[in-house]
C-alpha angles and dihedrals in degrees: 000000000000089000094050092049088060097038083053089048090048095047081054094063099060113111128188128237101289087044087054083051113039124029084049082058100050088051089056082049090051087044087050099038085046088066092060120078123250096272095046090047091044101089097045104061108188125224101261139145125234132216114213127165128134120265107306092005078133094252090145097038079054094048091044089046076054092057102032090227140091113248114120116095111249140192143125103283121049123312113173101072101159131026119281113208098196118187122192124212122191119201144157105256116086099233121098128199137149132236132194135218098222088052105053112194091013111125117192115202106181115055095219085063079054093053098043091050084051093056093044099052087043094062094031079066108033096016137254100276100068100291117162122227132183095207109115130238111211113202122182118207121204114192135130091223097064133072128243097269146145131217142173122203112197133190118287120246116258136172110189107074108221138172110003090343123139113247082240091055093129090050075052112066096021081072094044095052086046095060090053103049104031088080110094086222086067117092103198120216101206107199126199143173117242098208090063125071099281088202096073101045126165090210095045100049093049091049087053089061094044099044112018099181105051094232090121100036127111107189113213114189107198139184087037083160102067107040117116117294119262089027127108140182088223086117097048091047097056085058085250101134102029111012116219115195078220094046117218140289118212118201139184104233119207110257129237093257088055091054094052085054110040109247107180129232098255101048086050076051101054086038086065101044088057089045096066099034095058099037109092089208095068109044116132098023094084080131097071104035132096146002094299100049085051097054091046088049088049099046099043093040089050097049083045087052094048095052098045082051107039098086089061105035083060090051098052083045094058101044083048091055101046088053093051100043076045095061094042093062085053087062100056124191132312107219118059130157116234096266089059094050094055088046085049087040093055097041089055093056098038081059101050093047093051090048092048089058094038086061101040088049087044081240085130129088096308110231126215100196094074146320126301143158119006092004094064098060094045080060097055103044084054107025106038105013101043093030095057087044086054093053102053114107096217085205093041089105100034115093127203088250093053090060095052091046095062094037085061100030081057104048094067125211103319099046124244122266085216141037102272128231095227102084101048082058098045086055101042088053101049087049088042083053089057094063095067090075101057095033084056087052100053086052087055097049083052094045087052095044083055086054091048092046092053093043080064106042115104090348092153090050096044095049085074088055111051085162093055106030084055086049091045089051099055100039082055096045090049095051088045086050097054092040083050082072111050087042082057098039089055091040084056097043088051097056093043095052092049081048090055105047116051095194103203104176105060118134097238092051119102119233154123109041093352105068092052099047086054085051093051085042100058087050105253099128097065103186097040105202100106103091105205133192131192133202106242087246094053093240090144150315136244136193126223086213083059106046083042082056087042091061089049097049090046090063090041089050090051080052103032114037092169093069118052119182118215093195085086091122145037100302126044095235096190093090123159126245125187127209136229085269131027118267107234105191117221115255100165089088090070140222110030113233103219116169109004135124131083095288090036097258137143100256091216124172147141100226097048081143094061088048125080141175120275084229082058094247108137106245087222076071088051106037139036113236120260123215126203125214116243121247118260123241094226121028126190134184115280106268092231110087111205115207093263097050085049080049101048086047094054086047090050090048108039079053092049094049093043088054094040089053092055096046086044090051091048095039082051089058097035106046099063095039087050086048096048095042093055103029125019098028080046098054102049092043091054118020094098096054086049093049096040088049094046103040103022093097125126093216099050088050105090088044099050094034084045104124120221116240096250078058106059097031079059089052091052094049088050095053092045085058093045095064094037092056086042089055088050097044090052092047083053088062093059094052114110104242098152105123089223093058091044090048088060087067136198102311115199100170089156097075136011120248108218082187106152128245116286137148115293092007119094125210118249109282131227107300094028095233101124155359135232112204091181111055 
C-alpha cells in the first residue's frame, strides 16, 4: 500500500512538456531575483504559493507530505519563525539532497543535517528563545519523487507572546504574511485543522483579506483524523459552507506520536489512502483527498497561473531593467586616466552652465507645481518691485507743515514775490531718494533666486562629487557675488542722477496753469476768488487780487511815504510765525510811542539812554522805554492757514506727485534692465569661462572627481542588479510563449485527475487520459 501510495505520488509529479518548461524556469527566476535586496526585488513579484495557517494548523506536516521526507524543525510551540522559500526540484537520478542559498556549493545529503542548518540560521537571525524574523531561508530539494514547485512557509498565527516575542507578535506576522499573499502572483495555500471551527479560520480570514475574491485560495483541510466522531469536512470540502474558486484538499497529517517514532512518509501516505477509502463520509471525493490529489492541484494551478503572468511579468522586467541600465550609465566608470578626467570634468561644467541658462530662459523641464527659474524673477521685477513702487504714496511722509516750512525757510530774509522752486526740489529729491532701498533690494532678491538656481542645476550628477559640487558652489556664489556690485553701483547711479537733475520741462510733468486749476479743482481753495497762475516750471505764482492792491498801494506809498506795504507783489510775505511759546508785549512802560519823529518813523534803539535831545532835553524825560521779544530757539508757521498757503501746499504737492510719477515710471524700466545687464545676462554669458579658470586644474582633478563611499557601494549595487535583471531577462526568453505550444496544454495520460471543476481547469473527460488547462 505504502508503495502505491509513492508511485502515485510519483505519477503525480510528470509533468508534460510546458510543465517541463515552465515551472523549472520560474524557479531559475526565483534563484536570480533572490540575489537582488528587498527594494530592487520589490517591482517584479514571482509566481509563487504560500503556505498560511495559525500556529499548528500542520503547514509543515502539509510541506514534508510534499517532499516525502522529514526536514522541517518541529516541535509544540511555534517553528516556523522566518520565512522558508522551498523549491522543489524534480529530476531523473535517484539521489536527493538539498542546497541553500545562504550556503553556495554546500550539498547536504542527509535531510536532518537540513533540518538542523534550518534551526541554526533561524536563530542566527531572530534568536534562539522564539524570536520572529521576516528574512527569508531559501532551500533547494532535489529529489526525483517531487514536482517543480515553489512554496513559502511562513510563519503560523499566534496570539500568546512567549519566550523573546514582541507583545505585538500576532500584528507581526499578520504583516509579514500580508506582504507575501496580497500580490495577485501569489497563489495562497490557506491551511487549516479540521478538528478546530473552520469557520473561523486564521488562514482563511486572512485569505480573505488578501484575495477577496477567492480567485488565488486553496483551501487544505488537515488533521481530518482527529476531528469528533460522528463529524466530517465533507461539507467544507465541497466548497458549502466557504466557497473557494480552487475548491479544498483535505489530508491526514502524521501525528505527534508518529513523529517520535519515526514513522516514515510513505507509511503516513498509505495511512491516508486507507483513511479515505474506508471512511463512508468521504466517498467520491477521492478528487479532492489526499497528498497526491494536493501536489497534482498545486502543480497544474500554478503552470495555469505562470502562464497567465508571465506577459506581464516580462514586461515589468523589462521596464525594471531599462531604469536601472539607465542609472548605471548614469554612474559611469570608476577608473579614468587624467585626460579623461579633464574630458569628465568638462563635460560636467559644460553641462551645469547649460542647465543654469536653460533655467533662467524656462528652456528646462518645465514644472507644474509652481514657479521656478526664470519665471521667478520675472515675478519679482513685476509683481513685487513695480507693484510696491506703485503703491507709495510719494506724499504719504510729507505734512502740510512741512511744506510751509520750506516755502518760508526759502524766501530769506526779504520774502519772495512769488512761490519758490526750492521747495518743490527739496521735497522730490528727498521722495526720488526713497526709491534706492527698495531698487537694491530687488537686485538682492535676484542675487538670492541665482543662488537657488544654481543650488538646482546637475544635483543628481554632483551628488557623486562633494568635493566638486562644494567647489562649484563657491566659485558661483563668488562670481554672483562680484556681478551683485556693479548691478548696485549702476542702481545707485540711476536714483542719484534722477536726484540731480530736476527736469522740469518733461512732457509728462504738470505745471504752469495746470497745476493750479487741479488745485482749485480738488477744494482746497475754499473761497475761490484768488485767481492764481503758475510758470510751467513752477518758479512761482501771482494773483490778479494782489497786482490790482499793488496798484492801489503804489499810488498810497507816492502819498504816504510812513507806511510801506510789502504785499506789492504775488505773495503776501508778511506771513505770521508763532514760537515755542506765546509772545506777550509789555505793556507796564507805559504809553507806546507809534508814528512820531520828525519823518514820521519809530525811533527804535537799543542805546535811548545814550541819546538826547539837540535842545539838550534826555530823551528817557521824553519817551517810555520799548522791549523787544527775544527771539525763539525754535520757530514754526503760524498754525492758522490762510486760503492761499492751503493753495500754495496742493500746488507743491500735486508737483511733487506728477514728477514722482515720471521718475517712478523711468526707475521701473531701468532697474531691471540695469539688474539683468550686470548680473543675470552676466552670469550666463560668463559663468563657464570663470568655472573652467577656477576648477580646470590637473592637480585639483582626483580631489574634486574623487566618489563617496555611499556612491560607489551603490555602483556596485547597480551594477549587481544589472546583471541579475540581465540573467532574468535572458531566462524570459526561453520561456515558451508560442500560442500553438500553450494550446497543447499540460498532458498528464499516466493518472486521472479527479481535480474538481474550477475556473480554467476542466474535469476529467471521458476517458480520463489527460487535462487541458487551457481550453
Amino acid at each position: 500500500m505504502a508503495d502505491s501510495a509513492a508511485a502515485a505520488a510519483a505519477a503525480a509529479a510528470q509533468p508534460a512538456t510546458v510543465g517541463q518548461a515552465v515551472i523549472p524556469l520560474v524557479n531559475r527566476l526565483q534563484d536570480i531575483m533572490a540575489r537582488l535586496d528587498g527594494d530592487a526585488a520589490a517591482g517584479v513579484e514571482l509566481p509563487q504559493v504560500a503556505a498560511i495557517g495559525g500556529q499548528s494548523s500542520g503547514k509543515s506536516s502539509v510541506l514534508e507530505a510534499l517532499v516525502g521526507r522529514d526536514f522541517l524543525p518541529r516541535g509544540p510551540e511555534i517553528c516556523t519563525r522566518r520565512p522558508l522559500v522551498l523549491q522543489l526540484v524534480r529530476h531523473s537520478a535517484p539521489e536527493e539532497w538539498g542546497e541553500f542559498l545562504h550556503a553556495p556549493g554546500r550539498r547536504f545529503d542527509d535531510f536532518e543535517h537540513i533540518k538542523r542548518e534550518i534551526q541554526s540560521e533561524t536563530d542566527k537571525e531572530a534568536g534562539g528563545n522564539k524570536g520572529v524574523s521576516d528574512k527569508q531561508i531559501r532551500l533547494k530539494i532535489f529529489s526525483p519523487n517531487v514536482i517543480d514547485i515553489t512554496l513559502v512557509d511562513l510563519p503560523g498565527i499566534t496570539r500568546v507572546p512567549v519566550g523573546d516575542q514582541p507583545s505585538d507578535i500576532e500584528s507581526r506576522i499578520r504583516t509579514m504574511i500580508m506582504q507575501y499573499i496580497k500580490h495577485p502572483s501569489c497563489i495562497i495555500l490557506a491551511v487549516s485543522p479540521a478538528n478546530a471551527d473552520l469557520a473561523n479560520s486564521d488562514a482563511l480570514q486572512l485569505a480573505r483579506l488578501g484575495d477577496p475574491d477567492g480567485s488565488r485560495t486553496i483551501g487544505v483541510i488537515t488533521k481530518l483524523d482527529i476531528m469528533d466522531r460522528g463529524t466530517d469536512a465533507r461539507n467544507f470540502l465541497l466548497g458549502n459552507v466557504i466557497p473557494l474558486k480552487l475548491g479544498y484538499v483535505g489530508i491526514v497529517n502524521r501525528s505527534q506520536e508518529d513523529i517520535n517514532f519515526n514513522r516514515s512518509i510513505k507509511d503516513a501516505l498509505a495511512f491516508e489512502e486507507k483513511f479515505f477509502s474506508t471512511l463512508p463520509a468521504y466517498h467520491g471525493l477521492s478528487q479532492c483527498c489526499g497528498v497526491p490529489q494536493l501536489a497534482k492541484k498545486l502543480n497544474m494551478i500554478l503552470l495555469k497561473h505562470i502562464t497567465d503572468m508571465l506577459p506581464g511579468l516580462k514586461s515589468r522586467i523589462n521596464a525594471q531593467l531599462v531604469a536601472v541600465a539607465k542609472e548605471h550609465a548614469a554612474y559611469g566608470d570608476t577608473a579614468e586616466s587624467t585626460a579623461g578626467q579633464g574630458v569628465k570634468l568638462l563635460n560636467i561644467l559644460g553641462k551645469y552652465c547649460e542647465a543654469f541658462s536653460s533655467m533662467v530662459e524656462g528652456k528646462n523641464k518645465v514644472s507644474t507645481d509652481q514657479l521656478s527659474g526664470g519665471a521667478r524673477i520675472h515675478y519679482i521685477f513685476q509683481s513685487i518691485f513695480v507693484k510696491s513702487l506703485e503703491e507709495i504714496d510719494p506724499c504719504k511722509n510729507i505734512s502740510d507743515e512741512d511744506i510751509r516750512t520750506s516755502i518760508q525757510n526759502s524766501d530769506g530774509p526779504k520774502g519772495a514775490m512769488f512761490l519758490p522752486e526750492v521747495p518743490f526740489e527739496i521735497l522730490v529729491r528727498k521722495q526720488i531718494g526713497r526709491l534706492l532701498d527698495p531698487s537694491l533690494q530687488c537686485a538682492k532678491f535676484i542675487y538670492d533666486e541665482l543662488v537657488k538656481i544654481s543650488h538646482g542645476c546637475l544635483t543628481s550628477e554632483l551628488q557623486k562629487y562633494p568635493i566638486l559640487k562644494r567647489r562649484m558652489g563657491e566659485s558661483v556664489s563668488n562670481f554672483l557675488r562680484d556681478g551683485l556690485r556693479p548691478a548696485e553701483t549702476m542702481i545707485t547711479h540711476i536714483i542719484e542722477m534722477e536726484m540731480d537733475y530736476i527736469n522740469t520741462s518733461h512732457s509728462s510733468f504738470v505745471g504752469g496753469s495746470k497745476v493750479v486749476e487741479l488745485a482749485k479743482h480738488e477744494g482746497l481753495s475754499s473761497r475761490g476768488p484768488t485767481s492764481l497762475s503758475v510758470h510751467k516750471d513752477g518758479v512761482g505764482i501771482s494773483s490778479e487780487a494782489q497786482l490790482k492792491s499793488s496798484t492801489e498801494n503804489n499810488v498810497q506809498i507816492k502819498s504816504e511815504r510812513g507806511q510801506k506795504s510789502r504785499a506789492v507783489f504775488a505773495r503776501d510775505t508778511s506771513r505770521g510765525a508763532t514760537a515755542e511759546k506765546g509772545f506777550q508785549p509789555d505793556t507796564d512802560a507805559g504809553t507806546s510811542v507809534a508814528g512820531g519823529g520828525q519823518n514820521g518813523h519809530s525811533l527804535v534803539s537799543g542805546s535811548l539812554s545814550s541819546m538826547s535831545d539837540p535842545r539838550g532835553y534826555s530823551l528817557n524825560s521824553l519817551y517810555s522805554m520799548i522791549r523787544l521779544r527775544e527771539p525763539p530757539s525754535t520757530l514754526k508757521p503760524s498754525e492758522n492757514k490762510t486760503d492761499r498757503d492751503r493753495t500754495e501746499i496742493a500746488i507743491v504737492k500735486l508737483l511733487v506727485k506728477s514728477y514722482y510719477d515720471i521718475v517712478r515710471k523711468s526707475i521701473e524700466d531701468a532697474v531691471p534692465k540695469a539688474i539683468m545687464h550686470f548680473l543675470v545676462n552676466h552670469t550666463k554669458r560668463e559663468l563657464h569661462n570663470v568655472l573652467i579658470r577656477k576648477l580646470y586644474r590637473e592637480s585639483l582633478f582626483d580631489d574634486m572627481l574623487r566618489e563617496t563611499d555611499e556612491v560607489l557601494i551603490r555602483r556596485q549595487r547597480i551594477q549587481e542588479t544589472l546583471q541579475v535583471l540581465e540573467q532574468a531577462h535572458r531566462t524570459l526568453e526561453e520561456f515558451p510563449l508560442e500560442a500553438e505550444k500553450l494550446e497543447r496544454g499540460y498532458s498528464i495520460s499516466e493518472y486521472g485527475t479527479g481535480l474538481p471543476k474550477i475556473p480554467g481547469l476542466s474535469n476529467r473527460n471521458p476517458r480520463g487520459s489527460s487535462l487541458n488547462l487551457y481550453s
